[in-house]
C-alpha positions as CSV (number, residue, x, y, z in Angstrom):
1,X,28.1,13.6,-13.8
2,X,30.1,11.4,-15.6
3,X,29.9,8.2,-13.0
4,X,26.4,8.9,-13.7
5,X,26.3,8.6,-16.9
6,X,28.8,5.6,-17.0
7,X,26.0,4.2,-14.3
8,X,22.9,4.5,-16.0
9,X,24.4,3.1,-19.7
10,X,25.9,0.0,-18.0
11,X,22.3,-0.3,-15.9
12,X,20.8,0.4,-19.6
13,X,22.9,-2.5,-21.1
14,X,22.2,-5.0,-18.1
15,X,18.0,-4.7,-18.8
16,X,18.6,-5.2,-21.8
17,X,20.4,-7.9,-22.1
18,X,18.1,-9.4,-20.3
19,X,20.1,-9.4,-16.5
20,X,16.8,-7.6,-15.1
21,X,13.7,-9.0,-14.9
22,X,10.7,-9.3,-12.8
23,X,10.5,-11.3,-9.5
24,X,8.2,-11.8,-6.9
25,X,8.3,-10.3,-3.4
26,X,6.7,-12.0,0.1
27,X,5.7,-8.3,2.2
28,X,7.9,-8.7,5.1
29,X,5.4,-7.2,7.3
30,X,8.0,-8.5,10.7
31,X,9.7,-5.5,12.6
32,X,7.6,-2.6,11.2
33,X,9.3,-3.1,7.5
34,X,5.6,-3.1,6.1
35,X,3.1,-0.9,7.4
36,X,-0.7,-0.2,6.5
37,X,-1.4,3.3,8.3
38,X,-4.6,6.1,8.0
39,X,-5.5,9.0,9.2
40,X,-8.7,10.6,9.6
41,X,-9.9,14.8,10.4
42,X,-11.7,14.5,14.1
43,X,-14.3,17.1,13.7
44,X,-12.1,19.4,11.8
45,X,-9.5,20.1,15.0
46,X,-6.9,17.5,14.6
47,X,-6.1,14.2,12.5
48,X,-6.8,10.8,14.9
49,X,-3.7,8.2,13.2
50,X,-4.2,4.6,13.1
51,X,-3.1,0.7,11.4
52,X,-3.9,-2.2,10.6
53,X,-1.7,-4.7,12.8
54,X,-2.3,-7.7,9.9
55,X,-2.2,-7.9,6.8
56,X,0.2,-10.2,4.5
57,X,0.5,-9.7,1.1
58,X,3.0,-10.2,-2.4
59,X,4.3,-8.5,-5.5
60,X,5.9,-8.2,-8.4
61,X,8.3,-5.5,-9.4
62,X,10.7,-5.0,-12.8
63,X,12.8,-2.4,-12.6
64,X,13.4,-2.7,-16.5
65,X,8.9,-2.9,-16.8
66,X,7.8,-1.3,-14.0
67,X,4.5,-1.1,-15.8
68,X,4.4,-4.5,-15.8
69,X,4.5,-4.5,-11.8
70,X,1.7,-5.6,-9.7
71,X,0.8,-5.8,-6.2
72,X,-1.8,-7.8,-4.1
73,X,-2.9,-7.3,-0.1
74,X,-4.9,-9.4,2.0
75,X,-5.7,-7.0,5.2
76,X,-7.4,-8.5,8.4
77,X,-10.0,-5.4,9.0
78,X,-10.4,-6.9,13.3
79,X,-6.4,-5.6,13.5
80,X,-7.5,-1.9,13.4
81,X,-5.6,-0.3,16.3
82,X,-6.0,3.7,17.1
83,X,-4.4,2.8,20.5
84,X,-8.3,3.3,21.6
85,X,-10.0,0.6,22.9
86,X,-13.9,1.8,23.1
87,X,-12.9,3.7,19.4
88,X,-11.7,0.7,17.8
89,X,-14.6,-1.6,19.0
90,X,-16.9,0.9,17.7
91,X,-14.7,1.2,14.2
92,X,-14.9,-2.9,14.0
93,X,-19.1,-2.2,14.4
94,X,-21.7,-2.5,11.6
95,X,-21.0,1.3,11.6
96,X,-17.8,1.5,10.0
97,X,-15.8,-1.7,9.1
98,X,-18.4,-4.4,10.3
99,X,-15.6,-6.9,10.8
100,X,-18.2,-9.8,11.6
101,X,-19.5,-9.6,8.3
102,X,-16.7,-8.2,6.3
103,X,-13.4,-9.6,8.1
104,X,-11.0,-8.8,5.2
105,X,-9.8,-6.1,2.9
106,X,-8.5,-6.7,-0.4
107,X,-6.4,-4.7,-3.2
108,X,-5.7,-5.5,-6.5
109,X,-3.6,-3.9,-8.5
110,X,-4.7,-4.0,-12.0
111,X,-2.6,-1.4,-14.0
112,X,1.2,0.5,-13.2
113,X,1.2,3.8,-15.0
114,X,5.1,5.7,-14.4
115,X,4.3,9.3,-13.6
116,X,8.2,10.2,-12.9
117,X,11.8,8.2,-12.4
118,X,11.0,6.7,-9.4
119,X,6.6,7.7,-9.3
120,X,3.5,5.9,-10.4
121,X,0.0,5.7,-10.3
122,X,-1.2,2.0,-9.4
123,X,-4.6,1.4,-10.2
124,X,-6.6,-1.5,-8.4
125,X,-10.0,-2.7,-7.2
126,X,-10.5,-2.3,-3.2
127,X,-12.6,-4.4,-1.2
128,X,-13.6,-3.0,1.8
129,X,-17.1,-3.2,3.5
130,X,-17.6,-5.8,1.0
131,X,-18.1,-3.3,-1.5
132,X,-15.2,-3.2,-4.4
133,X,-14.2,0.5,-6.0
134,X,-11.3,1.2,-8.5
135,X,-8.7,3.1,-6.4
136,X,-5.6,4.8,-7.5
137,X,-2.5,5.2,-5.2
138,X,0.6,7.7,-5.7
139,X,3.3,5.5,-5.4
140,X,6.7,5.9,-5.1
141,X,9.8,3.7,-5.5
142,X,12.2,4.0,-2.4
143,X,15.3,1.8,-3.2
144,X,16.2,-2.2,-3.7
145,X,19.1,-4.4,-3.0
146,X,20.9,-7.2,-1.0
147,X,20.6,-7.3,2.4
148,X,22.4,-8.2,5.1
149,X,21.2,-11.8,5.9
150,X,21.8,-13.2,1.5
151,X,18.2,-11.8,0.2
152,X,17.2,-9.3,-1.9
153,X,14.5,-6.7,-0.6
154,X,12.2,-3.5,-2.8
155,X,10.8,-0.9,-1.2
156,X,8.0,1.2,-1.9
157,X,5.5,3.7,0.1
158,X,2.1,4.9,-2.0
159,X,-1.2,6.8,-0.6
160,X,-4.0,7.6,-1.1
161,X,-7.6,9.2,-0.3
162,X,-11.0,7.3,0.4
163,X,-14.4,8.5,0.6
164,X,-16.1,6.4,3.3
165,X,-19.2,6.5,1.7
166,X,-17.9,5.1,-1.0
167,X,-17.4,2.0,1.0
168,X,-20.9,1.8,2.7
169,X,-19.5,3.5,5.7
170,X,-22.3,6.5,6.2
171,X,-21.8,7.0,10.1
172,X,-21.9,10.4,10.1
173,X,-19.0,11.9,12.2
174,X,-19.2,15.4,10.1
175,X,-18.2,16.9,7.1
176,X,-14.5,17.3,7.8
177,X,-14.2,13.1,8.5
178,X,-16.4,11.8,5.0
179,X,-12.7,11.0,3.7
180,X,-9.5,8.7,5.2
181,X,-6.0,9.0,4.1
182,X,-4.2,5.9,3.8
183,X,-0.3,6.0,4.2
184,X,1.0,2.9,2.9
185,X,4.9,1.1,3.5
186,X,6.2,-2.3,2.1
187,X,9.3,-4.0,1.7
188,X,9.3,-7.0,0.0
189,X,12.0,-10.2,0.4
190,X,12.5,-11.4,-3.2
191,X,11.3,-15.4,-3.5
């Protein structure tokens, strides 16, 4: 309890004098260190899982301000993979994501609220379906330091819910599939 304490005063005294402060992170989206995942109900039975295989993206985190943090994605909607072929065609359609109309997703964040030590709600305006909607995703801090090759990486995981027809995406596949689950990873390399 003690090394604790001892650890969180000298971590106390280093934010404020001023040794933390915010940086910018690159997504290192390379080996499965970033991940944009979703799942959705099919018919109520079982969940059907699937990614987004690019996407690139940055941010900005202070552990001293984490309010201050913000966070922006660039997603390439064509990358959807449910390790279907026909499904995914059909999901890149004018039915769901329309991808020839509508080849990108966007998020940005616009506000960091802490909900716990390491927990937040990040606000932000999704583009998807070229419609934008305010989201809010449960975040949660998972860890940062040096790594092994002389940079400095943060790591974060958040989710959230979306109503499809929210988006412009009315296919009907039934009442237990009118919402996705997005399951979201990044690490970021400090610049």
């Amino acid at each position: 309890m003690k090394k604790l304490m001892v650890a969180a005063t000298l971590g106390g005294l280093m934010m404020a004098g001023g040794l933390a402060q915010a940086a910018d992170y690159q997504i290192d989206k390379q080996g499965q260190h970033a991940s944009v995942n979703f799942k959705i109900s099919h018919l109520g039975y079982s969940w059907i899982y699937g990614r987004f295989n690019d996407f690139d993206g940055t941010f900005s985190w202070d552990a001293a301000k984490p309010e201050a943090s913000s966070v922006n994605v660039t997603l390439n909607t064509a990358s959807v993979d449910t390790n279907h072929a026909e499904r995914d065609k059909h999901i890149r359609s004018a039915d769901f994501l329309n991808v020839d109309a509508h080849g990108t997703a966007t998020f940005a964040s616009t506000g960091v609220e802490m909900t716990g030590d390491n927990t937040a709600k990040v606000t932000g305006d999704l583009t998807l379906n070229g419609v934008t909607k305010p989201v809010v995703l449960d975040a949660r801090f998972i860890g940062e330091g040096d790594d092994p090759w002389g940079g400095y990486r943060a790591g974060f995981d958040a989710t959230t819910t979306l109503k499809l027809a929210d988006f412009g995406i009315t296919y009907n596949l039934g009442p237990a599939s009118e919402t996705v689950d997005l399951i979201i990873t990044v690490e970021g390399v400090r610049q």
